[in-house]
C-alpha positions as CSV (number, residue, x, y, z in Angstrom):
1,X,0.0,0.0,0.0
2,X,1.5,3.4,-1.0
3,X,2.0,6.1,1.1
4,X,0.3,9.0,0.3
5,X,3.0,12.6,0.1
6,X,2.6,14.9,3.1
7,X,1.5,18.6,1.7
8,X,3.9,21.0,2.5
9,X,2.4,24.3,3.3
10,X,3.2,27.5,4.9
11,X,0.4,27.4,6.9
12,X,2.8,27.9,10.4
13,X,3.1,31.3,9.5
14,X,0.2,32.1,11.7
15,X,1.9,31.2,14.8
16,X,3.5,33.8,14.3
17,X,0.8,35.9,13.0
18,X,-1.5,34.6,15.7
19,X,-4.2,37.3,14.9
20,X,-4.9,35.9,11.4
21,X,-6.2,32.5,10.5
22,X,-6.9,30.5,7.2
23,X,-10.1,29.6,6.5
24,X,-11.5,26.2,6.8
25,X,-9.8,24.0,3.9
26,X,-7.1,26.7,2.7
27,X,-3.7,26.8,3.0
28,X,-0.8,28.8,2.7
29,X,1.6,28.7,-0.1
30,X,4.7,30.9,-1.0
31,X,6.3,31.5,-4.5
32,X,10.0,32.6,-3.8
33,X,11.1,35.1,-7.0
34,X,13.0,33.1,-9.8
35,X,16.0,34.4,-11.2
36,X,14.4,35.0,-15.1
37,X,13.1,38.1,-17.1
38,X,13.5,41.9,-16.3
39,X,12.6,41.2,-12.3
40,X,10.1,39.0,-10.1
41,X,9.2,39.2,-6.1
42,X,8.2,36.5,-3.6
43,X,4.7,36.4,-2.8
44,X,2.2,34.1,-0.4
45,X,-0.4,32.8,-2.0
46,X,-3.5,30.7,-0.3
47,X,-5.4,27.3,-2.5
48,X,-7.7,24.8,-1.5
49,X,-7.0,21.8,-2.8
50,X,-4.1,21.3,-4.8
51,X,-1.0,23.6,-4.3
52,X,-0.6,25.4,-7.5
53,X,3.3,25.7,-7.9
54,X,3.6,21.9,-7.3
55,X,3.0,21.7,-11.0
56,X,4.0,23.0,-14.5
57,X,2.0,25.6,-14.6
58,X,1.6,28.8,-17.4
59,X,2.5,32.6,-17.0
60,X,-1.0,33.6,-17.4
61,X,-2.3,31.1,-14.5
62,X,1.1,31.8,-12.1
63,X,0.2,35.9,-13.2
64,X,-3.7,34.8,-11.6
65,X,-2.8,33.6,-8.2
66,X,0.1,36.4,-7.8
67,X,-3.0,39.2,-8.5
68,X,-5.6,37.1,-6.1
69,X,-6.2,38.6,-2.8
70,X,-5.0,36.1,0.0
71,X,-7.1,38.6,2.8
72,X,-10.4,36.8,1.0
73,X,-9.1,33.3,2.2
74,X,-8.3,34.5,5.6
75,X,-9.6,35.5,8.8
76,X,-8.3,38.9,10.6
77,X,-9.1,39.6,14.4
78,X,-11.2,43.0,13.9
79,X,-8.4,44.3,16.9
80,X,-4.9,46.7,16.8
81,X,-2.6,43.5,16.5
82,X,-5.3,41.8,13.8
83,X,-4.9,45.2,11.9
84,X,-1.6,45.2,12.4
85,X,-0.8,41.8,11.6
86,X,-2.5,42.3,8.4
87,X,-0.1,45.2,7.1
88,X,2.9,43.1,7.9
89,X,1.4,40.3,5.6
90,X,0.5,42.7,2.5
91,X,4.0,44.2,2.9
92,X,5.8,40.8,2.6
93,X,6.2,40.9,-0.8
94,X,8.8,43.9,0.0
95,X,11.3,42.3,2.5
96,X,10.7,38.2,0.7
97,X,13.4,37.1,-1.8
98,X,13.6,39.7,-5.1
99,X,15.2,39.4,-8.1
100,X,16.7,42.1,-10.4
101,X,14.5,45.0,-11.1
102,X,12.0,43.7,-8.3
103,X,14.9,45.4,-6.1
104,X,13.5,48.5,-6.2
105,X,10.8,47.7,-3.5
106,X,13.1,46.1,-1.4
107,X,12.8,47.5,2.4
108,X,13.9,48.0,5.3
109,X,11.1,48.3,8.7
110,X,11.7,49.9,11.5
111,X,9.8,48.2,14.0
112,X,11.9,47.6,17.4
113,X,14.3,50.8,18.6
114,X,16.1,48.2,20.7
115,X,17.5,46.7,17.9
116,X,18.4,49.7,15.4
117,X,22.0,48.7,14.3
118,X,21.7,52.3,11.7
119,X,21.3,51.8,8.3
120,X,23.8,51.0,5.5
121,X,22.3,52.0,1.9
122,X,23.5,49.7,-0.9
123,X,26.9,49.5,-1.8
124,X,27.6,53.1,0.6
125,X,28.7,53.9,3.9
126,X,26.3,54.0,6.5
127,X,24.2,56.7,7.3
128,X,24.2,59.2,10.2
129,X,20.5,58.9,11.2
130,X,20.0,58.6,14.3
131,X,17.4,56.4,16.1
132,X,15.5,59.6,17.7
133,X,14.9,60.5,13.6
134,X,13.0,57.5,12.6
135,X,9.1,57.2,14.1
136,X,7.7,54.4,16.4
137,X,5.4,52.2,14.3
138,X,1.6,52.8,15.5
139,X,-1.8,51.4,15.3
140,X,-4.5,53.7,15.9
141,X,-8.5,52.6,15.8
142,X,-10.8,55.3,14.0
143,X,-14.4,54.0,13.9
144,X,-14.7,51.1,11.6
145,X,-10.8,50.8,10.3
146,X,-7.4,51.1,11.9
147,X,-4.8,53.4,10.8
148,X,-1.0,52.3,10.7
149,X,2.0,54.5,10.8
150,X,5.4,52.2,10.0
151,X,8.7,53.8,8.9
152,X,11.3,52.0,6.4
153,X,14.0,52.4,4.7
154,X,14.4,52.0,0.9
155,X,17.7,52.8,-1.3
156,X,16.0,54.5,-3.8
157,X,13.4,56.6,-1.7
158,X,15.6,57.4,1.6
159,X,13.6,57.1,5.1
160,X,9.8,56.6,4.6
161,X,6.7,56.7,6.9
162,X,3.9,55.3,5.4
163,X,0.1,55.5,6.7
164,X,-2.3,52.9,6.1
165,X,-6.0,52.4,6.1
166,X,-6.6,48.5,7.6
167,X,-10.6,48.6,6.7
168,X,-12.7,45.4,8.0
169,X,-15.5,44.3,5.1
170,X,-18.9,42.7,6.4
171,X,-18.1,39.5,4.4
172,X,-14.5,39.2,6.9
173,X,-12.0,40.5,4.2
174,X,-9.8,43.0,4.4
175,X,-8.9,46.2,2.8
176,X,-5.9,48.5,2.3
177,X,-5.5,52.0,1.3
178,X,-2.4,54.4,1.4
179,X,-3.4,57.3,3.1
180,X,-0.4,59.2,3.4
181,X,3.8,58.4,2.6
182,X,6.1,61.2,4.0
183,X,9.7,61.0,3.1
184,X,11.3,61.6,6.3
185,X,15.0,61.5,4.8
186,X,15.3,61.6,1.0
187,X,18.2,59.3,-0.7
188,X,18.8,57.9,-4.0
189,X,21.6,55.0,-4.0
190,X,22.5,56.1,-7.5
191,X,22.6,52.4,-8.7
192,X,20.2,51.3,-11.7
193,X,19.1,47.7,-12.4
């Protein structure tokens, strides 16, 4: 009698991110960026049944499940650290594996001052900034939705703080909208892909 394969799924993730589940019968997947064409980022994805990636699958169909919206697959806590949660999963894509001109959305968070080390731009020296400079992240309830305030860095930007809408939808998903991105400290690395 065969065995049958184990799945192998990213579903542990939510340990981690104990605010958010999966709904019943999904699971987590995640496509690390492959080293072909002008650029491509790491991304997690969520499937039912079969795992997507764990067969030959085309452009237009990988393309799909990048564009899909994991949030309608999961389950947020309607709470700060659900809200909050939620923005460090839609940001993934920017601190995952990237490959060539993906680079350019790579980033740096800010989210513990205990452990600011400074920061060291791409191929430079590192910066001056000082810890007092850079913003504590923050997640702020406003009637229905949450608003979060995280700072990052990025080579091609400088020192960011970006604002975010975390809205809760009747039917459980999620939305987010930029409200607001105030360069803090503007830098350019100089280096093009």
């Amino acid at each position: 009698m065969g065995r049958k394969k184990a799945m192998v799924t990213k579903d542990s993730l939510f340990e981690v991110l104990d605010h958010i589940r999966l709904k019943d019968g999904y699971h987590l997947g995640l496509k690390l960026a492959e080293e072909n064409g002008m650029g491509d980022e790491s991304f997690f994805y969520t499937y039912k049944d079969e795992d997507p990636f764990k067969k030959e699958i085309t452009a237009d169909i990988a393309a799909a499940v990048r564009k899909r919206n994991i949030f309608t697959n999961l389950i947020v806590e309607q709470t700060e650290m659900g809200a909050w949660q939620a923005y460090l999963l839609s940001l993934s894509p920017t601190v995952l594996p990237l490959w060539w001109h993906a680079n350019y959305s790579k980033r740096t968070y800010f989210f513990d001052r205990n452990h600011f080390k400074g920061i060291t731009p791409l191929h430079r020296e590192p910066l001056q900034l000082k810890i007092k400079d850079i913003p504590q992240p923050s997640v702020i309830r406003e009637d229905e939705h949450f608003v979060v305030q995280c700072p990052y860095w990025n080579d091609w930007v400088g020192l960011v703080l970006v604002s975010m809408n975390v809205s809760f939808k009747k039917n459980g998903t999620v939305s987010f909208d930029n409200l607001k991105k105030e360069v803090l400290y503007e830098y350019d690395c100089g280096i093009c892909f």
